[in-house]
DRENTORKOL-3810 file (N, C-alpha, C; in nm, 4 decimals):
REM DRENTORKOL-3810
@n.u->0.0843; n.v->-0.1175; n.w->0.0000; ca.u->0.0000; ca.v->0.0000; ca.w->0.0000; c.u->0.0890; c.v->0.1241; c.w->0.0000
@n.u->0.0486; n.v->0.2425; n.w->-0.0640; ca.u->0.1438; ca.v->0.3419; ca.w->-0.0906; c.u->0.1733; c.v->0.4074; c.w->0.0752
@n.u->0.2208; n.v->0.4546; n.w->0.0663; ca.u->0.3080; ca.v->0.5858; ca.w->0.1667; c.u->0.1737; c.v->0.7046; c.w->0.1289
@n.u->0.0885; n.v->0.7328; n.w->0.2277; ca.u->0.0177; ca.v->0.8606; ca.w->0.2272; c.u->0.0957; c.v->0.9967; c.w->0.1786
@n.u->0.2020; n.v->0.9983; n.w->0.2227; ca.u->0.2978; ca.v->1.1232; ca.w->0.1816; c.u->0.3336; c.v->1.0839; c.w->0.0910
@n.u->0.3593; n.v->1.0597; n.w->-0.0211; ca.u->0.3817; ca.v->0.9682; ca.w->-0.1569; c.u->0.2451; c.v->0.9789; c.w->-0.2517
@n.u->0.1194; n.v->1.0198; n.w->-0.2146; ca.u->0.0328; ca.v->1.0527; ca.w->-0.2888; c.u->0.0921; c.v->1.1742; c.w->-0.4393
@n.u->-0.0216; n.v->1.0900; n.w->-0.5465; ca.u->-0.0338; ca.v->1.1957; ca.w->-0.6418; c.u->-0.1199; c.v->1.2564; c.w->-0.6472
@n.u->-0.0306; n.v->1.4208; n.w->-0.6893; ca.u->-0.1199; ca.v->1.5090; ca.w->-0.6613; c.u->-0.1639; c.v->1.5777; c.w->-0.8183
@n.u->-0.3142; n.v->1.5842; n.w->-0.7842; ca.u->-0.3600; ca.v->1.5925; ca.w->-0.9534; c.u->-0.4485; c.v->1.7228; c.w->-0.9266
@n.u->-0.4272; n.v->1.8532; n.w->-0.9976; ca.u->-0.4827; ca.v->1.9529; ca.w->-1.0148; c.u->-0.5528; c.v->1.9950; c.w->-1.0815
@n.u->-0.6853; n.v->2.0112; n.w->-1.0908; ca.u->-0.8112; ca.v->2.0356; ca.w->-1.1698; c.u->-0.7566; c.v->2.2085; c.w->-1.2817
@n.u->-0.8266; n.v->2.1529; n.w->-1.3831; ca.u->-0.8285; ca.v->2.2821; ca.w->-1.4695; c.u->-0.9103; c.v->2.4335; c.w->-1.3938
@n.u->-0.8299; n.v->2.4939; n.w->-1.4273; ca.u->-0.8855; ca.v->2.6473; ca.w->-1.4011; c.u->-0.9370; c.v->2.6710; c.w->-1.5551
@n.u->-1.0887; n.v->2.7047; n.w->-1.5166; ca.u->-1.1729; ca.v->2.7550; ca.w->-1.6704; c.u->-1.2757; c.v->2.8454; c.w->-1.6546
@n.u->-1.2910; n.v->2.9532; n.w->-1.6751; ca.u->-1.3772; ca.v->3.0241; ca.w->-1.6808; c.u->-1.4848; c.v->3.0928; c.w->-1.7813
@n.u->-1.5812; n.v->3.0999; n.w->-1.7102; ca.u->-1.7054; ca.v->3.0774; ca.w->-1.7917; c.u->-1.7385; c.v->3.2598; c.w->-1.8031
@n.u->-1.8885; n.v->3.2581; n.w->-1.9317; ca.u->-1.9434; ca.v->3.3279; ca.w->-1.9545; c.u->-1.9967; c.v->3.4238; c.w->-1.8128
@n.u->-2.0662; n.v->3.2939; n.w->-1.7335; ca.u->-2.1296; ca.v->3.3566; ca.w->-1.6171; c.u->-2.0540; c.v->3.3834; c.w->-1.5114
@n.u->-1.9254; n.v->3.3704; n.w->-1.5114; ca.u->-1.8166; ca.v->3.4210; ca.w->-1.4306; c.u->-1.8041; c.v->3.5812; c.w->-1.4557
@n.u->-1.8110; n.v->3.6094; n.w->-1.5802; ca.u->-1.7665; ca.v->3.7614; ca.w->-1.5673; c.u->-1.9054; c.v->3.8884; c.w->-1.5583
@n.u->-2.0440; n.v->3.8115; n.w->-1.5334; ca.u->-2.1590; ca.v->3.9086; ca.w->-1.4985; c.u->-2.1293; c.v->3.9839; c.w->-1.4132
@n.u->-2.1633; n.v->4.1213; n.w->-1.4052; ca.u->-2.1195; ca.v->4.1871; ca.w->-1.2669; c.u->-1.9750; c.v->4.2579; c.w->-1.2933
@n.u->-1.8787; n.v->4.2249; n.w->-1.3526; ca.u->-1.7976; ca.v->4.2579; ca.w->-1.3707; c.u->-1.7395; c.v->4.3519; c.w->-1.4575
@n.u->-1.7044; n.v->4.4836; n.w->-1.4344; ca.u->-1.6752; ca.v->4.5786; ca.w->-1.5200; c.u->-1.5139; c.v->4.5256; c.w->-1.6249
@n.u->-1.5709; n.v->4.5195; n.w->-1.7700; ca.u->-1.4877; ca.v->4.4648; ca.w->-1.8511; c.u->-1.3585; c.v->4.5866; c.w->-1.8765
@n.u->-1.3313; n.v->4.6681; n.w->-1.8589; ca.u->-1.2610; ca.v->4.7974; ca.w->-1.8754; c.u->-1.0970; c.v->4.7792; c.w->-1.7793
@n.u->-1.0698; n.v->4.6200; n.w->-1.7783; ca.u->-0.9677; ca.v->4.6063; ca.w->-1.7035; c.u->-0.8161; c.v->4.6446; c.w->-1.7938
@n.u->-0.7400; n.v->4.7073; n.w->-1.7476; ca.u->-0.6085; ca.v->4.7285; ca.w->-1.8483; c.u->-0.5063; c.v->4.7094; c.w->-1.7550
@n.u->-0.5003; n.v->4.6281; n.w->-1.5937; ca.u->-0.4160; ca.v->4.6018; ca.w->-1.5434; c.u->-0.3287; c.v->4.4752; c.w->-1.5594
@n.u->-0.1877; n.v->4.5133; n.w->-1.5283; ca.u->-0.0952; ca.v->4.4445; ca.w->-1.6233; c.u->-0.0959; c.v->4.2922; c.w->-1.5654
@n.u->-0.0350; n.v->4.2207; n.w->-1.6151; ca.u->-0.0574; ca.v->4.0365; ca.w->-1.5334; c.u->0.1176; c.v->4.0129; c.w->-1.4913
@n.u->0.1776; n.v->4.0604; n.w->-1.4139; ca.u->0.2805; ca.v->4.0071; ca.w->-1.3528; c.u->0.2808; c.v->3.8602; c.w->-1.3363
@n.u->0.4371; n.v->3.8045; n.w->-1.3783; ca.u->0.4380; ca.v->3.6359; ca.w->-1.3538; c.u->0.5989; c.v->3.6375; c.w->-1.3286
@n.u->0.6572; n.v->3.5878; n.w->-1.2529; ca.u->0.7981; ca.v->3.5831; ca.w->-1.2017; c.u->0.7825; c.v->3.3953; c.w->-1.1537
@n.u->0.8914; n.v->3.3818; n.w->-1.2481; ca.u->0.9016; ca.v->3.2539; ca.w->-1.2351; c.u->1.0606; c.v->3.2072; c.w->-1.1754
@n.u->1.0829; n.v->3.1149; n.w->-1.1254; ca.u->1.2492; ca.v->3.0556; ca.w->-1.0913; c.u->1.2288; c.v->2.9242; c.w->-1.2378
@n.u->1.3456; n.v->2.9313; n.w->-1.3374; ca.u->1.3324; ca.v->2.8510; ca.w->-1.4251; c.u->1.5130; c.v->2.7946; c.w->-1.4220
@n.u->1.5210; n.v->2.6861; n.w->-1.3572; ca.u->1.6507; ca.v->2.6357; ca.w->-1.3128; c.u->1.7103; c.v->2.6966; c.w->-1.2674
@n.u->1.6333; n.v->2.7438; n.w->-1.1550; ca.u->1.7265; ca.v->2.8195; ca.w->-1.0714; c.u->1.7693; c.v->2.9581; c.w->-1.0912
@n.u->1.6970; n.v->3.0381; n.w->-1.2081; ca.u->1.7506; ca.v->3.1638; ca.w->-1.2879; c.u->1.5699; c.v->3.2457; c.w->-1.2488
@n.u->1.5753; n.v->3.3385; n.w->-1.1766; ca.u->1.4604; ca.v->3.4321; ca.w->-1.1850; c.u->1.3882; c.v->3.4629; c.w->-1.3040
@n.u->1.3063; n.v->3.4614; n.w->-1.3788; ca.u->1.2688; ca.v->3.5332; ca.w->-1.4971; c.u->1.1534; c.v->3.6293; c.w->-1.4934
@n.u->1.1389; n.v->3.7546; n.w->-1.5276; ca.u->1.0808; ca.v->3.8525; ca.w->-1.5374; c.u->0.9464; c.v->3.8854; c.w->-1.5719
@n.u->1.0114; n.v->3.8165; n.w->-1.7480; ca.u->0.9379; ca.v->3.8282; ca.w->-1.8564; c.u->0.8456; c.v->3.7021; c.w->-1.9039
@n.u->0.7470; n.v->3.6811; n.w->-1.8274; ca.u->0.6778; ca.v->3.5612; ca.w->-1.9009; c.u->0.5718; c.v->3.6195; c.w->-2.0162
@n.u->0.5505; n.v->3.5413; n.w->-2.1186; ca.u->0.4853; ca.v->3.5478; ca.w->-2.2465; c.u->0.3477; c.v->3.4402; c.w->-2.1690
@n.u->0.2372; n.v->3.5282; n.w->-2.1273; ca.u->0.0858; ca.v->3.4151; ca.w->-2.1406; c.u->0.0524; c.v->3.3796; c.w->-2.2675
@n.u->0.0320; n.v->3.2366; n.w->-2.3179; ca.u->-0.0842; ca.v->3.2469; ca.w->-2.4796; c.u->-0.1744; c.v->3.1416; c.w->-2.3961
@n.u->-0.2711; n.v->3.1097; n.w->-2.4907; ca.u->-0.3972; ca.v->3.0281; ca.w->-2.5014; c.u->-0.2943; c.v->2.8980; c.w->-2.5593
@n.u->-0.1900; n.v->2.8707; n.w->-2.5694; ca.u->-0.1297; ca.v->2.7090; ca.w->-2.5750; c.u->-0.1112; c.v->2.6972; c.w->-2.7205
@n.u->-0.1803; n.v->2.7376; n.w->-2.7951; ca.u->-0.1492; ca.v->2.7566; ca.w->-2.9623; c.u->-0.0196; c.v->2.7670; c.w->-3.0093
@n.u->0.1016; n.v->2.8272; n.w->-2.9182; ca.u->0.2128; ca.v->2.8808; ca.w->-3.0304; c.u->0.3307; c.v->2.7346; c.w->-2.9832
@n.u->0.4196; n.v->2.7743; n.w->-3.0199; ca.u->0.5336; ca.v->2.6763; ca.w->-2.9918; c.u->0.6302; c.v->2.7457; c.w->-2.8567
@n.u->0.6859; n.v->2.6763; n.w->-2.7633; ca.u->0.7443; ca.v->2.6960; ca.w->-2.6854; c.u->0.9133; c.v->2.6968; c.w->-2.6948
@n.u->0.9696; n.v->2.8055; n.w->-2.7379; ca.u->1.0860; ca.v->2.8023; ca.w->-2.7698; c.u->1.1732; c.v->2.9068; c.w->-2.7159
@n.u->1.2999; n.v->2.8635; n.w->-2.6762; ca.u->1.3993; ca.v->2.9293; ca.w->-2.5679; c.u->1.5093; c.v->2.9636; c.w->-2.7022
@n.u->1.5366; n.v->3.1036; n.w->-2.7091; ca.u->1.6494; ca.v->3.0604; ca.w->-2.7666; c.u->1.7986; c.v->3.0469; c.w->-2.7323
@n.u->1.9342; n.v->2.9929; n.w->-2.7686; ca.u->2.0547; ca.v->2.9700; ca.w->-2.7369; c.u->2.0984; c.v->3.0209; c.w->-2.6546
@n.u->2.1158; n.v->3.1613; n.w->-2.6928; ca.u->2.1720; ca.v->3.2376; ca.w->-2.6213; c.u->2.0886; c.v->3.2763; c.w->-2.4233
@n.u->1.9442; n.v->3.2521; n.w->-2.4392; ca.u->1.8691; ca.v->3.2623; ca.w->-2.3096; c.u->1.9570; c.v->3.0884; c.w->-2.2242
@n.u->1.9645; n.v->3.0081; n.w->-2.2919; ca.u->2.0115; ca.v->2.8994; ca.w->-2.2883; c.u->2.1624; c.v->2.8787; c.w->-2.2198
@n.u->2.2114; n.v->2.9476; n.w->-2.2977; ca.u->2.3871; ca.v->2.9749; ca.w->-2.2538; c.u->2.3982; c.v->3.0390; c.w->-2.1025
@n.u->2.2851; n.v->3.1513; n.w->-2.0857; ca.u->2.2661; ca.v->3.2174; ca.w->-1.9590; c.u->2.2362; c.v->3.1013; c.w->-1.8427
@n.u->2.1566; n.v->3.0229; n.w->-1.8784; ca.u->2.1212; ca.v->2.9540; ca.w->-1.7457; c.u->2.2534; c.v->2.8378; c.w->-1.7097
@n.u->2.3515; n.v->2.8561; n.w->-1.7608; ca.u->2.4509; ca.v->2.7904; ca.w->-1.7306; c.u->2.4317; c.v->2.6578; c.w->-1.7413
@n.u->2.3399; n.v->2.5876; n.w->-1.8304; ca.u->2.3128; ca.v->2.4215; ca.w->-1.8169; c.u->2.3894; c.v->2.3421; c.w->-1.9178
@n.u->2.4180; n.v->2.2458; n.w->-1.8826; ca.u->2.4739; ca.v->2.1515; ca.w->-1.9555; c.u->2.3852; c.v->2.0887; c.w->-2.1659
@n.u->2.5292; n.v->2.1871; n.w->-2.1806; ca.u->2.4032; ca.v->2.0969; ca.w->-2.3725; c.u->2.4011; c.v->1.9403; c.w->-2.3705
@n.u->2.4440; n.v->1.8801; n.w->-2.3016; ca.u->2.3957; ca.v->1.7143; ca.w->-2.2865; c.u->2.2686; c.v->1.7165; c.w->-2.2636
@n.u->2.1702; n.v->1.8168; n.w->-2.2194; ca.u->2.0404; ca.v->1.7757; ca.w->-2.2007; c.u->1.9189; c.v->1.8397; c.w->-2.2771
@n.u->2.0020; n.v->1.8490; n.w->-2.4171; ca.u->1.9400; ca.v->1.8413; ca.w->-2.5690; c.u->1.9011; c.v->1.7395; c.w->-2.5867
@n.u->1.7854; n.v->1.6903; n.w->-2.6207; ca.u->1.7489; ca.v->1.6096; ca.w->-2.6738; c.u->1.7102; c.v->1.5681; c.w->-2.7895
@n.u->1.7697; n.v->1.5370; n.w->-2.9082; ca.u->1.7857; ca.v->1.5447; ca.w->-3.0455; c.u->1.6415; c.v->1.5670; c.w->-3.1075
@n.u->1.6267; n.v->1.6327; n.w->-3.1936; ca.u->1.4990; ca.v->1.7039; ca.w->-3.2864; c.u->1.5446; c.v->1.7132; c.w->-3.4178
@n.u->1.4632; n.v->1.6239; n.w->-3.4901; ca.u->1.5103; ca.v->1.5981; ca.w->-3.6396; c.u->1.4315; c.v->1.7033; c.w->-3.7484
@n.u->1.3189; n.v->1.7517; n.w->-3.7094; ca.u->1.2235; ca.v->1.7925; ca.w->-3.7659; c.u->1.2463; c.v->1.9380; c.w->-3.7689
@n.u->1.2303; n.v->2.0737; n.w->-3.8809; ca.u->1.2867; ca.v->2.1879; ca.w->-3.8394; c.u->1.0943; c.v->2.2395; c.w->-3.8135
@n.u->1.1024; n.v->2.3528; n.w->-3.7657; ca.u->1.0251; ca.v->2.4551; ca.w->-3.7621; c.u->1.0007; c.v->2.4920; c.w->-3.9094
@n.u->0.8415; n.v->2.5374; n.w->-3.8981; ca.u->0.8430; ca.v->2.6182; ca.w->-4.0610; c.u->0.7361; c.v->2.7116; c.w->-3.9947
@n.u->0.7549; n.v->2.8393; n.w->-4.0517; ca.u->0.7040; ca.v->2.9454; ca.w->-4.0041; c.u->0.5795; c.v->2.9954; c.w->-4.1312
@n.u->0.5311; n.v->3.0858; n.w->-4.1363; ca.u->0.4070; ca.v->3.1007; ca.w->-4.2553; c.u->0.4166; c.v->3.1358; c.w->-4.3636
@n.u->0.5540; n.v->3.1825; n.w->-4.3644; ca.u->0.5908; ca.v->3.1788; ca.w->-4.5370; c.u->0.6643; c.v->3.1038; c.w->-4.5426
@n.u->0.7320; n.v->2.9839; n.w->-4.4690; ca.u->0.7725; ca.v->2.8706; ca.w->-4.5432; c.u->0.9624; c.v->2.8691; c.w->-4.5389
@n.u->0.9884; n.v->2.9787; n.w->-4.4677; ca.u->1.1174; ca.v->2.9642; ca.w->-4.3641; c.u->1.1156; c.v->2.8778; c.w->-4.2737
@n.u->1.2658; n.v->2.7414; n.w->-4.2902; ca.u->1.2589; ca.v->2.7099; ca.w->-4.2059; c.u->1.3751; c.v->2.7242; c.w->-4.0997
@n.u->1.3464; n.v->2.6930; n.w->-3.9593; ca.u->1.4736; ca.v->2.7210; ca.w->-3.8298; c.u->1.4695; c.v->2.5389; c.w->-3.8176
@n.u->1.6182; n.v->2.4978; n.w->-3.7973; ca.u->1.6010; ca.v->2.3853; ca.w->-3.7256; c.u->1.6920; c.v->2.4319; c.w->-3.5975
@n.u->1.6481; n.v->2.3350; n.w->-3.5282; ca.u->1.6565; ca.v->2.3023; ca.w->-3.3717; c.u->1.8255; c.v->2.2608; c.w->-3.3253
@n.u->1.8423; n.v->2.3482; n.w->-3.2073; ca.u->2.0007; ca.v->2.2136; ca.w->-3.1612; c.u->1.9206; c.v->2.1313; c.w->-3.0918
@n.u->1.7816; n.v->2.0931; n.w->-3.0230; ca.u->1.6857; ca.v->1.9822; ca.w->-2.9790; c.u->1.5984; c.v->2.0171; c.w->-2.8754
@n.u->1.5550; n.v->1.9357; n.w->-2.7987; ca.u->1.4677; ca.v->2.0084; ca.w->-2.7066; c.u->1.5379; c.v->1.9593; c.w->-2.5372
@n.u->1.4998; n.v->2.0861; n.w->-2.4522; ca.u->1.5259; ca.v->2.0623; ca.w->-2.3220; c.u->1.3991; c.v->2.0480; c.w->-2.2350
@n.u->1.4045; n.v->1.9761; n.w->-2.1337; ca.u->1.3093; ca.v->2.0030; ca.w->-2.0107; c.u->1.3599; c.v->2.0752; c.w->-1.9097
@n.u->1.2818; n.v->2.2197; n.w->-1.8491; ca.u->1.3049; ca.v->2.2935; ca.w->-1.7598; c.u->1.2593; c.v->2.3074; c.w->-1.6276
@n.u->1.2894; n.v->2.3223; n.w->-1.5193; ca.u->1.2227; ca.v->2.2739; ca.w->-1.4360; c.u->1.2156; c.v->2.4130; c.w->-1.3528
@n.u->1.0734; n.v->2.4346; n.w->-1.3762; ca.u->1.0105; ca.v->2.5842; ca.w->-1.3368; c.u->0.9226; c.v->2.5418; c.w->-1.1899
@n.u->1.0067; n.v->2.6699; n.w->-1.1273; ca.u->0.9454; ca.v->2.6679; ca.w->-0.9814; c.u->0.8058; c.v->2.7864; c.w->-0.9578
@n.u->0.6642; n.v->2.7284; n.w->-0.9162; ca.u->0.5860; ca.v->2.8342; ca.w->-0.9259; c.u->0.5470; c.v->2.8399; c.w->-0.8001
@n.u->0.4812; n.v->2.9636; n.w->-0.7416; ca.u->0.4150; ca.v->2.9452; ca.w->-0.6175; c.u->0.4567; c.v->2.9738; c.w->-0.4569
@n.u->0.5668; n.v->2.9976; n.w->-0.4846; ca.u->0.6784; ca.v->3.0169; ca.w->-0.3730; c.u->0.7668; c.v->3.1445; c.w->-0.3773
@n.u->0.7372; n.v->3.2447; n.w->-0.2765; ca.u->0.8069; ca.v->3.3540; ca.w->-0.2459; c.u->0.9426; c.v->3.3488; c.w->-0.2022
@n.u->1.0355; n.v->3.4191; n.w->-0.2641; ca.u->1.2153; ca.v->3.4032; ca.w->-0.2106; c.u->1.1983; c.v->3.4334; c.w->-0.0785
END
């Protein structure tokens, strides 16, 4: 039988509805601050989308976080953009972003 402290922990979607925003004056222009720790490196500047675009770091943001290029993971396939330029990849990394927690 598992270890109670060993539970997985599974987090429901945040979604909001039509009838969520009744009542609510739409005239909001305040800004959305997001400060993230992303291996250990503070970051400032987060980009929100709706999940549509591609998630891409480039080299040089890369070189900054001081990580090892062994944990490229080879990508054969290039990018093609809407007129048909393409970028290929040195591969993909996993980052391990800390949320939720004040320094």
């Amino acid at each position: 039988m598992p270890s109670s402290k060993h539970k997985k922990r599974v987090a429901a979607d945040m979604v909001f509805l039509k009838e969520d925003v009744r009542g609510v004056k739409q005239r909001h222009d305040d800004p959305l601050v997001i400060m993230l720790t992303i291996e250990g490196f503070d970051t400032r500047r987060i980009l929100v989308d709706n999940g549509s675009s591609t998630d891409i770091i480039y080299l040089s943001a890369f070189q900054l976080l001081r990580m090892d290029p062994k944990r490229f993971h080879p990508f054969e396939s290039p990018l093609v953009s809407f007129n048909g330029d393409r970028v290929y990849l040195k591969g993909i990394v996993t980052l391990t972003v800390t949320v939720g927690l004040y320094p």
